[in-house]
N, CA and C atoms as an extended XYZ file, in Angstrom:
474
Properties=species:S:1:pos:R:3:atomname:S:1:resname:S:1:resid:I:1 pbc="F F F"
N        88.604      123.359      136.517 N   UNK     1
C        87.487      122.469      136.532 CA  UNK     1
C        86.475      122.871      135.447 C   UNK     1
N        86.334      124.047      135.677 N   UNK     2
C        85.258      124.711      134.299 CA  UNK     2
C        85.833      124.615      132.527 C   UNK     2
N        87.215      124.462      132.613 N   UNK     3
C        87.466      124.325      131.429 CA  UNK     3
C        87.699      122.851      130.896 C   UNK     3
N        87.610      122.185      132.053 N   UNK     4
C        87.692      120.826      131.604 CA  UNK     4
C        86.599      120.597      131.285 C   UNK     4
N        85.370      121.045      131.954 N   UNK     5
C        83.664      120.605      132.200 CA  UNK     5
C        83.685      120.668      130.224 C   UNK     5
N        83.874      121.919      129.904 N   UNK     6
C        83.966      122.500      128.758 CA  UNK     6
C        84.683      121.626      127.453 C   UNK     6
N        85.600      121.560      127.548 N   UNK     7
C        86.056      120.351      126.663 CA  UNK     7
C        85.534      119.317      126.634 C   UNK     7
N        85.017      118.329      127.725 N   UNK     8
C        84.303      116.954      127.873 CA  UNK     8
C        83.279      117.309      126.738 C   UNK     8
N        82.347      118.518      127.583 N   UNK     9
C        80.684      118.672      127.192 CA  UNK     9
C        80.919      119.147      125.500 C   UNK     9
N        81.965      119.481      124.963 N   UNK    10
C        82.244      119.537      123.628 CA  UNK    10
C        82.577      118.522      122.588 C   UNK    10
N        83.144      117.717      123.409 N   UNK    11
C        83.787      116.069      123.318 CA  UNK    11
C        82.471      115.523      123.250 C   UNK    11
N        81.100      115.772      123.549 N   UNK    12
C        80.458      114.778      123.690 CA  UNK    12
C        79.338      115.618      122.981 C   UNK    12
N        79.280      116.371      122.742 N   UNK    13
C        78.001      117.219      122.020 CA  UNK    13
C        77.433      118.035      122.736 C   UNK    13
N        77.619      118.086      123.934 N   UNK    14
C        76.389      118.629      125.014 CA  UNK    14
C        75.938      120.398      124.339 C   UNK    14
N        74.648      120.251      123.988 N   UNK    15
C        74.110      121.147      123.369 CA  UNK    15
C        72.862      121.833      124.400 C   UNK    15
N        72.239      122.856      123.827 N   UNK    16
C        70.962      123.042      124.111 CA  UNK    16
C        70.490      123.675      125.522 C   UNK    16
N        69.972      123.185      126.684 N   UNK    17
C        69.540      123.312      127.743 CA  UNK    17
C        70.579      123.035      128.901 C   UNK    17
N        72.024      123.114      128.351 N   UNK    18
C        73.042      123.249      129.641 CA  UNK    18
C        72.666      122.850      130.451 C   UNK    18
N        72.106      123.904      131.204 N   UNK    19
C        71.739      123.582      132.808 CA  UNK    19
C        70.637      122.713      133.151 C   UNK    19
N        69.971      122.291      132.197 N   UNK    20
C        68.485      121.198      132.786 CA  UNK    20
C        69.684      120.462      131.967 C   UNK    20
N        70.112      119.679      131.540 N   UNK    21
C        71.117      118.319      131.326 CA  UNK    21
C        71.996      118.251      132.146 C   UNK    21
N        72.709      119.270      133.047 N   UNK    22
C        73.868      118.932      133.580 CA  UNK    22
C        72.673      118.571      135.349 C   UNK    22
N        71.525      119.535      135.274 N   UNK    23
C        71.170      118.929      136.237 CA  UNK    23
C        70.569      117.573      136.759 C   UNK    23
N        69.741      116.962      135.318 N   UNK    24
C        69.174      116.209      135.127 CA  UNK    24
C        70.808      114.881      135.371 C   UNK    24
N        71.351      114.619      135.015 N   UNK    25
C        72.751      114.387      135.210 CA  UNK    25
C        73.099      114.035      135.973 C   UNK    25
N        72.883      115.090      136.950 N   UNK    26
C        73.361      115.027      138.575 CA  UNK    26
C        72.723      114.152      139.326 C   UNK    26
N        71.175      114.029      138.798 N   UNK    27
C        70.268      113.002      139.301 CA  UNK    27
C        70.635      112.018      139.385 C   UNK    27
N        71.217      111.923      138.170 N   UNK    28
C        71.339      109.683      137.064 CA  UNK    28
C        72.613      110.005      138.194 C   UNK    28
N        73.586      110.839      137.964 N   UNK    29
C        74.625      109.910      138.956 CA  UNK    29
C        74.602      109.874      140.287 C   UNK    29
N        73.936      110.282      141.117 N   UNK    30
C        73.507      110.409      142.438 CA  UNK    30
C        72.302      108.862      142.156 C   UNK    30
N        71.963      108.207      141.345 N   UNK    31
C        71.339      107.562      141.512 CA  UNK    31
C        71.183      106.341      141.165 C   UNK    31
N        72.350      105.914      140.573 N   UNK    32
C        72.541      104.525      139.987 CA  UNK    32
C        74.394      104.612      139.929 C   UNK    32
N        74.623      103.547      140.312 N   UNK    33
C        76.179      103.337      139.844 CA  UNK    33
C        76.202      102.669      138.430 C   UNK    33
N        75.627      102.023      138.125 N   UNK    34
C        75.560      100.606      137.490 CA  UNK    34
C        75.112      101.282      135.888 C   UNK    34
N        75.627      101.647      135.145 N   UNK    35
C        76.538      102.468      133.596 CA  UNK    35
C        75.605      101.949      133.073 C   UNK    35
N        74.998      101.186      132.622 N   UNK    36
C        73.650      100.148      131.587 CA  UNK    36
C        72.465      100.822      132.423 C   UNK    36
N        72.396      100.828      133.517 N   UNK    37
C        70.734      101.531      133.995 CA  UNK    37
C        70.760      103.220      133.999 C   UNK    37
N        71.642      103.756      133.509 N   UNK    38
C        71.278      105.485      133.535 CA  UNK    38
C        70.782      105.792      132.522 C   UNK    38
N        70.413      105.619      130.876 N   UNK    39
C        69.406      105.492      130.534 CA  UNK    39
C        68.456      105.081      130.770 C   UNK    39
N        68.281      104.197      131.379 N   UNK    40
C        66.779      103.749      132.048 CA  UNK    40
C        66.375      104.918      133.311 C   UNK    40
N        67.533      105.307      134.301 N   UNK    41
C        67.157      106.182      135.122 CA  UNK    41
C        66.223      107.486      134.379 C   UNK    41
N        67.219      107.760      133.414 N   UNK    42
C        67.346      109.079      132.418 CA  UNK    42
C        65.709      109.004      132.111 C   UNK    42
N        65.036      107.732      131.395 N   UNK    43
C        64.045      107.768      130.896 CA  UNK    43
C        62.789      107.700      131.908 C   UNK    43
N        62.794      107.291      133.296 N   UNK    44
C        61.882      107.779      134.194 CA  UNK    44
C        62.068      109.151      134.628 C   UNK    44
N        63.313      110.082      135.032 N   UNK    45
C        63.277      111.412      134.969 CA  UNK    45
C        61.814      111.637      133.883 C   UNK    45
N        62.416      111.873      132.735 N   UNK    46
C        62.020      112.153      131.832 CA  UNK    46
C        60.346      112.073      131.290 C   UNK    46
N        60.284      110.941      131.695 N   UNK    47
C        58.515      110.688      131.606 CA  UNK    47
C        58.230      110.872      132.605 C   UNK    47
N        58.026      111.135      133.996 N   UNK    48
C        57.809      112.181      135.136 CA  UNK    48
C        57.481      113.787      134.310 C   UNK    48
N        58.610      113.997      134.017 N   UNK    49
C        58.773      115.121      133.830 CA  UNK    49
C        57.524      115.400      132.654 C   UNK    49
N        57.430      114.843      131.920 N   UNK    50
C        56.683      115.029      131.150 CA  UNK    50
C        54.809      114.636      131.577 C   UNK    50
N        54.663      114.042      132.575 N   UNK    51
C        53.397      114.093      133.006 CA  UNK    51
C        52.984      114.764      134.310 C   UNK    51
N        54.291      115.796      134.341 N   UNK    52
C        54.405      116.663      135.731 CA  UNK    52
C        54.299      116.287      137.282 C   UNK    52
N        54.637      115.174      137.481 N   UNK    53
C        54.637      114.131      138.422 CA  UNK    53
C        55.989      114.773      139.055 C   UNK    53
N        56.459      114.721      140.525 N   UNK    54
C        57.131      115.046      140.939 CA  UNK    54
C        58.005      113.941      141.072 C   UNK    54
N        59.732      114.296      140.831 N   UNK    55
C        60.468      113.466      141.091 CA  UNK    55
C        60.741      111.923      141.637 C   UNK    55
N        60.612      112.961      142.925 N   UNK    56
C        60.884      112.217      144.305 CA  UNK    56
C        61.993      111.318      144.279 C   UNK    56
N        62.919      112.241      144.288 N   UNK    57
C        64.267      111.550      144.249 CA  UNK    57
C        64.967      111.658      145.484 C   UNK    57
N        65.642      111.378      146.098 N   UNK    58
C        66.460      110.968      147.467 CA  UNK    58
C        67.807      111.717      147.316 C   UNK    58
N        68.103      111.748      146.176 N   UNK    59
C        69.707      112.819      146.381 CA  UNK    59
C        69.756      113.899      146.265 C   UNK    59
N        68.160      114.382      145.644 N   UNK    60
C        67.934      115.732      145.574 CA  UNK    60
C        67.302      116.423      146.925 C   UNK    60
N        66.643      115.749      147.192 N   UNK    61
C        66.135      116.075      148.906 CA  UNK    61
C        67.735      116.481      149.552 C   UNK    61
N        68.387      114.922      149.503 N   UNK    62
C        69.111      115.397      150.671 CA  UNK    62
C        70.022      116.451      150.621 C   UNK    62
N        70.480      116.669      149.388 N   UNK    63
C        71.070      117.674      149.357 CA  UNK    63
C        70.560      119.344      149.837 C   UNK    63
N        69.269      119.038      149.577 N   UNK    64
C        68.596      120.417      150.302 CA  UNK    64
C        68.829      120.635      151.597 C   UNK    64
N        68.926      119.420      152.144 N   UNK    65
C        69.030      119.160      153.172 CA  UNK    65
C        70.155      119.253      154.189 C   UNK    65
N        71.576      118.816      153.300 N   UNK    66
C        72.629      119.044      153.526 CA  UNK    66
C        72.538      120.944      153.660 C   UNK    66
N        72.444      121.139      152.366 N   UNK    67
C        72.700      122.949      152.278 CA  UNK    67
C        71.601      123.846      153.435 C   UNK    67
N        70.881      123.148      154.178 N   UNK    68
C        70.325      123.512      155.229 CA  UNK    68
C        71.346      123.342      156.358 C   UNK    68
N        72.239      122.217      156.679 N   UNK    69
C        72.566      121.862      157.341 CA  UNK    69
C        71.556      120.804      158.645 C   UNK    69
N        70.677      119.949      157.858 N   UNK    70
C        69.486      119.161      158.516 CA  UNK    70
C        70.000      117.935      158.219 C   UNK    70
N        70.836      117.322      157.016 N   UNK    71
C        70.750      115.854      156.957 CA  UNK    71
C        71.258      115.249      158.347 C   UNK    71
N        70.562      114.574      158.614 N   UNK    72
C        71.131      113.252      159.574 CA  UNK    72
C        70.826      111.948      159.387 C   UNK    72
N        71.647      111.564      158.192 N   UNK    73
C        71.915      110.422      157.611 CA  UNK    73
C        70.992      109.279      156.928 C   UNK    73
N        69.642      109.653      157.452 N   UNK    74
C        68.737      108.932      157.100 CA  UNK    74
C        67.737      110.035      156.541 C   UNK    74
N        66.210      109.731      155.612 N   UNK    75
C        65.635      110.221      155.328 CA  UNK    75
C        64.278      110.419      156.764 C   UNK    75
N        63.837      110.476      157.389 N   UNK    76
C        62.315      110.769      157.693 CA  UNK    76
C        61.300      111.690      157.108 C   UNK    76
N        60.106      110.819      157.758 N   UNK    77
C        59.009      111.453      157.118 CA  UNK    77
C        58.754      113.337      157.021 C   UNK    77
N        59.582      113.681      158.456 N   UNK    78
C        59.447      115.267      158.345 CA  UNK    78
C        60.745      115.577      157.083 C   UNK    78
N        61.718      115.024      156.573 N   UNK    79
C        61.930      115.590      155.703 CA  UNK    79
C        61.675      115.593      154.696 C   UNK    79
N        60.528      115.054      153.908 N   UNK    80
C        59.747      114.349      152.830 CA  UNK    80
C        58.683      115.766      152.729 C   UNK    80
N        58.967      116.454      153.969 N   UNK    81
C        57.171      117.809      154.195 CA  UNK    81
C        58.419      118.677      153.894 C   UNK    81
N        59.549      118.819      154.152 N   UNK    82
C        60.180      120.443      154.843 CA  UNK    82
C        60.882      120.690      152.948 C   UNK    82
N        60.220      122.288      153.074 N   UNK    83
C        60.325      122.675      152.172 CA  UNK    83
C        61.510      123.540      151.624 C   UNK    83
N        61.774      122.797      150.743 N   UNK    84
C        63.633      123.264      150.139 CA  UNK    84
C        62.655      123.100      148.998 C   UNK    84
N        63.647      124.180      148.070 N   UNK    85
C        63.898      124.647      146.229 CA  UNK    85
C        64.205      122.873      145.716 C   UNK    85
N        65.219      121.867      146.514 N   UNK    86
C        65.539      120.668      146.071 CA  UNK    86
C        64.411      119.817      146.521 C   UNK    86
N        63.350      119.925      146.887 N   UNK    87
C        62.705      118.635      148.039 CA  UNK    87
C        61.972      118.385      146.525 C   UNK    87
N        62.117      117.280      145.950 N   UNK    88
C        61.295      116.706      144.313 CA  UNK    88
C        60.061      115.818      144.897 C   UNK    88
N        60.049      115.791      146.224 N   UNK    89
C        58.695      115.088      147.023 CA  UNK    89
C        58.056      116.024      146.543 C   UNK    89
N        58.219      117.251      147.104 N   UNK    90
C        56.800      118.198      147.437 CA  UNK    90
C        56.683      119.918      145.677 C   UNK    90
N        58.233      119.309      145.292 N   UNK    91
C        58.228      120.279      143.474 CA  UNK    91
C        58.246      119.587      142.706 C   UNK    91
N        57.283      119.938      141.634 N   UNK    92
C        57.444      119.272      140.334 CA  UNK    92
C        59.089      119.897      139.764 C   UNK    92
N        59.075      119.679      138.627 N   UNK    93
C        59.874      119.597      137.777 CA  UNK    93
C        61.554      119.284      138.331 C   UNK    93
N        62.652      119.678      137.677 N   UNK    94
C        63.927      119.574      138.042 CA  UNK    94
C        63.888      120.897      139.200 C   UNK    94
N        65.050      120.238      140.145 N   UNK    95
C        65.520      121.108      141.617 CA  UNK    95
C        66.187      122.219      140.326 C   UNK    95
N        66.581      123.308      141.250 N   UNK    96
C        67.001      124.524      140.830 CA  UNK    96
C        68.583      124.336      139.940 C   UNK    96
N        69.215      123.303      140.756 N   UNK    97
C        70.954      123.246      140.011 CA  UNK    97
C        70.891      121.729      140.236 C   UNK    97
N        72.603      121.474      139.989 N   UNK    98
C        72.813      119.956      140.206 CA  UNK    98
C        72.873      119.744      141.561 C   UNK    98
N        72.731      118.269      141.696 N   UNK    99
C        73.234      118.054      143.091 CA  UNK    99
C        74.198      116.908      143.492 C   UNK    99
N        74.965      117.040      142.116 N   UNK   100
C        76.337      116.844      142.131 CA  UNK   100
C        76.910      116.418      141.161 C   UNK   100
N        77.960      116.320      141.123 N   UNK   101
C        79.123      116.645      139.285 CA  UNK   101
C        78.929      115.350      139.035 C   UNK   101
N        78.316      115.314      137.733 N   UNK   102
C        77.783      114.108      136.944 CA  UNK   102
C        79.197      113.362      135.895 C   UNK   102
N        79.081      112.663      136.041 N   UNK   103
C        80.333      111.910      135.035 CA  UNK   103
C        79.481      112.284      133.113 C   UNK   103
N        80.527      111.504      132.630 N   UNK   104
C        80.329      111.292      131.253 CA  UNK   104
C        78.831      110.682      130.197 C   UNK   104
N        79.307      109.738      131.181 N   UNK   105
C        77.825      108.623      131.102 CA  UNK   105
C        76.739      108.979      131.436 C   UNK   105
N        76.571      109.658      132.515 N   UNK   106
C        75.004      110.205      133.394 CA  UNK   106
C        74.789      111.502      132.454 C   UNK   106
N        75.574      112.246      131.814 N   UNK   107
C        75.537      113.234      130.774 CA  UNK   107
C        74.891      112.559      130.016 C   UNK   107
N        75.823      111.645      129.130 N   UNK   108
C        75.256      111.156      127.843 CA  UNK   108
C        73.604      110.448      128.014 C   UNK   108
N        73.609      109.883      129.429 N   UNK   109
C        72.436      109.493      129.639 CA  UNK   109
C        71.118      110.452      129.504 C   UNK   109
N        71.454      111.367      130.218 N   UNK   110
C        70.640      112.972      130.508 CA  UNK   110
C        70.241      113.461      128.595 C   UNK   110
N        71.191      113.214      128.046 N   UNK   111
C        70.961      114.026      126.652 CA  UNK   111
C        70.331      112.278      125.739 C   UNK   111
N        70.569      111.324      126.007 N   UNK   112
C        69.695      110.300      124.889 CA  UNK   112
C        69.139      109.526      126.012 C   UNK   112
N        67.855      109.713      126.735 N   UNK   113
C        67.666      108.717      127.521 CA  UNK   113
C        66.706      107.193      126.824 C   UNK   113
N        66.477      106.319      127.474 N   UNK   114
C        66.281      105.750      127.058 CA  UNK   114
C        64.550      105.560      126.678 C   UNK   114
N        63.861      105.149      125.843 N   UNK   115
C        62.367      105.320      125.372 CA  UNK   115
C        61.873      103.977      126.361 C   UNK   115
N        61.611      104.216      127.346 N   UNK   116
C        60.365      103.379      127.828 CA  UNK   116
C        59.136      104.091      128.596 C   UNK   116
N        58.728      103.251      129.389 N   UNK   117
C        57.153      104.196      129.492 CA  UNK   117
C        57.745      103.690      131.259 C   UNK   117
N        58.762      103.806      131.573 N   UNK   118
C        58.452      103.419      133.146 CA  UNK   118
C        58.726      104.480      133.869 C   UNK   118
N        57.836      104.786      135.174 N   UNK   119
C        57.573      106.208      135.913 CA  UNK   119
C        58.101      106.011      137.362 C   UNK   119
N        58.797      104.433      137.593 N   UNK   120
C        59.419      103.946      138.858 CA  UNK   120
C        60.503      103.118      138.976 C   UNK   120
N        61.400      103.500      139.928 N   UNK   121
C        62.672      102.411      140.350 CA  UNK   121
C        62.540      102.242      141.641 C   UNK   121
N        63.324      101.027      141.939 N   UNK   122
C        64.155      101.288      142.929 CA  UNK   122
C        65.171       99.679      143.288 C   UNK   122
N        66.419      100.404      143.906 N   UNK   123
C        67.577       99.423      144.174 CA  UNK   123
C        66.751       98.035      144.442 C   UNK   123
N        67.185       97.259      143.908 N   UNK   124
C        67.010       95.689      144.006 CA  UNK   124
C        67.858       94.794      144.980 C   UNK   124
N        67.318       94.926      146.142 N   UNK   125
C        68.399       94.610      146.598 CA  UNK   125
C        68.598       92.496      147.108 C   UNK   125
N        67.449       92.320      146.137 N   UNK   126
C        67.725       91.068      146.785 CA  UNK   126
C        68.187       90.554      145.147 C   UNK   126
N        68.573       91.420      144.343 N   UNK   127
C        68.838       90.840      143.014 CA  UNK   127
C        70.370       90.907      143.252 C   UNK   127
N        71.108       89.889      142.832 N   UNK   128
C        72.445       89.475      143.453 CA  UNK   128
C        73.653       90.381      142.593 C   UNK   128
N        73.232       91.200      141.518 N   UNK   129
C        74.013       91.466      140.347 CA  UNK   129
C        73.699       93.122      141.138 C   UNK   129
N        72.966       93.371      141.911 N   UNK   130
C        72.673       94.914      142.631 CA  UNK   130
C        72.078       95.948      141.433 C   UNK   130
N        71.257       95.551      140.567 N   UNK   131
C        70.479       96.294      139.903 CA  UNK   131
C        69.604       96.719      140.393 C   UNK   131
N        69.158       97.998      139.641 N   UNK   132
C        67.565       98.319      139.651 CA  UNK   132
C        66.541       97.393      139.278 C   UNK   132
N        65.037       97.819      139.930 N   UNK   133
C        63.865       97.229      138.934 CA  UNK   133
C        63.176       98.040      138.819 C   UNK   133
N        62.562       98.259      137.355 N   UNK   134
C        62.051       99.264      137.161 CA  UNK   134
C        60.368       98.899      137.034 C   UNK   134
N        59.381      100.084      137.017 N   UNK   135
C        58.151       99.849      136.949 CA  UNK   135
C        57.423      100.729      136.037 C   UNK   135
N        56.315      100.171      135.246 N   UNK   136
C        55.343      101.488      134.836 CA  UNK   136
C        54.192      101.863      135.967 C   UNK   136
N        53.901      100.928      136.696 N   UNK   137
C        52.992      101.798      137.770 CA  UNK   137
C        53.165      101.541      139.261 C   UNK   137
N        52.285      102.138      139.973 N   UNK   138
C        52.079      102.165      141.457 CA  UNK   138
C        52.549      100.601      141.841 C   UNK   138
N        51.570       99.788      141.058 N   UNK   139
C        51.454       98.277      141.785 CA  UNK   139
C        52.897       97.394      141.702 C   UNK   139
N        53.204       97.904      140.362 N   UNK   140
C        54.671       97.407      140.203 CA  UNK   140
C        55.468       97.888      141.346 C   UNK   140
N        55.397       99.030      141.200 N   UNK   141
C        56.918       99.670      142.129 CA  UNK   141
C        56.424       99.296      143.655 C   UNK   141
N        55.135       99.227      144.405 N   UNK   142
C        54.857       98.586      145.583 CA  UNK   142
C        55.626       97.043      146.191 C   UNK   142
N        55.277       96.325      144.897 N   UNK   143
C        55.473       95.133      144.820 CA  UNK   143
C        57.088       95.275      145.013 C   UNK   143
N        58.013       95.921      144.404 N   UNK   144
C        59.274       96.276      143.981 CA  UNK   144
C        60.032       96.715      145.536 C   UNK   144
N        59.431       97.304      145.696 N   UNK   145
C        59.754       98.588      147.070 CA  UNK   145
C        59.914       97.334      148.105 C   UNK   145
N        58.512       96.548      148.616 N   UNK   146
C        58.462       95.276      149.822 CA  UNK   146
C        59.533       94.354      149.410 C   UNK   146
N        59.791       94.165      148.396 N   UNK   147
C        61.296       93.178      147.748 CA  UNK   147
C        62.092       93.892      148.503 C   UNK   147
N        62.685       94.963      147.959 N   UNK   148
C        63.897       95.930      148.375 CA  UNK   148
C        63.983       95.737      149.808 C   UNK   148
N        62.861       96.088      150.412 N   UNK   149
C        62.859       96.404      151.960 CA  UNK   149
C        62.652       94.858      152.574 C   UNK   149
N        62.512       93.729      151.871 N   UNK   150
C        62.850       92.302      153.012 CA  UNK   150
C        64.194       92.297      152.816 C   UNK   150
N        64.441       92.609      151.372 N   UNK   151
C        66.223       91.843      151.440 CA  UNK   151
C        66.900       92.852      152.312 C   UNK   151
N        66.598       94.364      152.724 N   UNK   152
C        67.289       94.851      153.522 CA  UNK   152
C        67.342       94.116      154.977 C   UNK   152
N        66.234       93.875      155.380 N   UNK   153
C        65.767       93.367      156.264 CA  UNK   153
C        66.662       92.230      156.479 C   UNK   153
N        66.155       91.292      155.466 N   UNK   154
C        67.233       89.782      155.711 CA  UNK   154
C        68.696       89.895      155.638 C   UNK   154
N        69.258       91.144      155.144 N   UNK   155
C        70.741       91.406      155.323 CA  UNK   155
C        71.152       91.993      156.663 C   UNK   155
N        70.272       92.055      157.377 N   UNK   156
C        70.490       92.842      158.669 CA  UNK   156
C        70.261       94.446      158.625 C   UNK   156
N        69.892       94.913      157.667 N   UNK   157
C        69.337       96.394      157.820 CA  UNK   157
C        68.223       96.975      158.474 C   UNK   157
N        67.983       97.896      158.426 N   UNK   158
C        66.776       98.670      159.261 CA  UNK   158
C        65.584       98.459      158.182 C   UNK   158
């Protein structure tokens, strides 16, 4: 597995900061399926990161969470407080490692992300093509978030 990791990440340039790209990586693919939005993921990491804003990513939690042995399947508010090395609610910057083996694309994404100024996503779920929408601020991604959460709603979700 390590020598394959090795050939790809040579195959593709992967230079520099290894471990903040392969983790950063782990993010985009834990967080979008959809190959056209992981630069866009890549580029909210990224401008977070750069105005020291914490994550707050959902695959990085849970995985803390998992390696606790606490996930139960859903997020709650006490796990948003409980403090893991992964919880990007309550740490700035990137979790400590990946939190899980990133493909090709979420790499390449991680090393050229894309230049916009947006600091928010989230799943679209009443957009029929199952994209993201992305935001530059609070009001956007509010507005974004009550979308997400009727169409869950009107699909029969919680």
């Amino acid at each position: 597995m390590v020598r394959r990791f090795r050939a790809v990440a040579g195959q593709i340039g992967l230079k520099g900061n290894m471990h903040r790209v392969v983790t950063l990586a782990s993010l985009i693919e834990r967080e979008t399926a959809v190959d056209a939005e992981r630069p866009l993921v890549a580029s909210v990491f990224e401008n977070r990161l750069a105005k020291k804003m914490p994550l707050m990513t959902d695959p990085s939690l849970i995985y803390g969470l998992e390696l606790d042995g606490l996930w139960r399947g859903a997020i709650y508010q006490s796990d948003l407080n409980r403090d893991t090395p992964y919880n990007t609610y309550l740490h700035t910057g990137l979790p400590p490692g990946p939190v899980a083996n990133p493909g090709v694309k979420s790499l390449r994404a991680a090393m050229q992300p894309a230049q916009t100024d947006y600091l928010y996503f989230v799943a679209a779920g009443a957009n029929p093509q199952g994209k993201s929408l992305f935001s530059r601020n609070l009001d956007e991604q509010n507005r974004n978030v009550a979308g997400y959460r009727h169409a869950v709603k009107k699909a029969g979700g919680r």
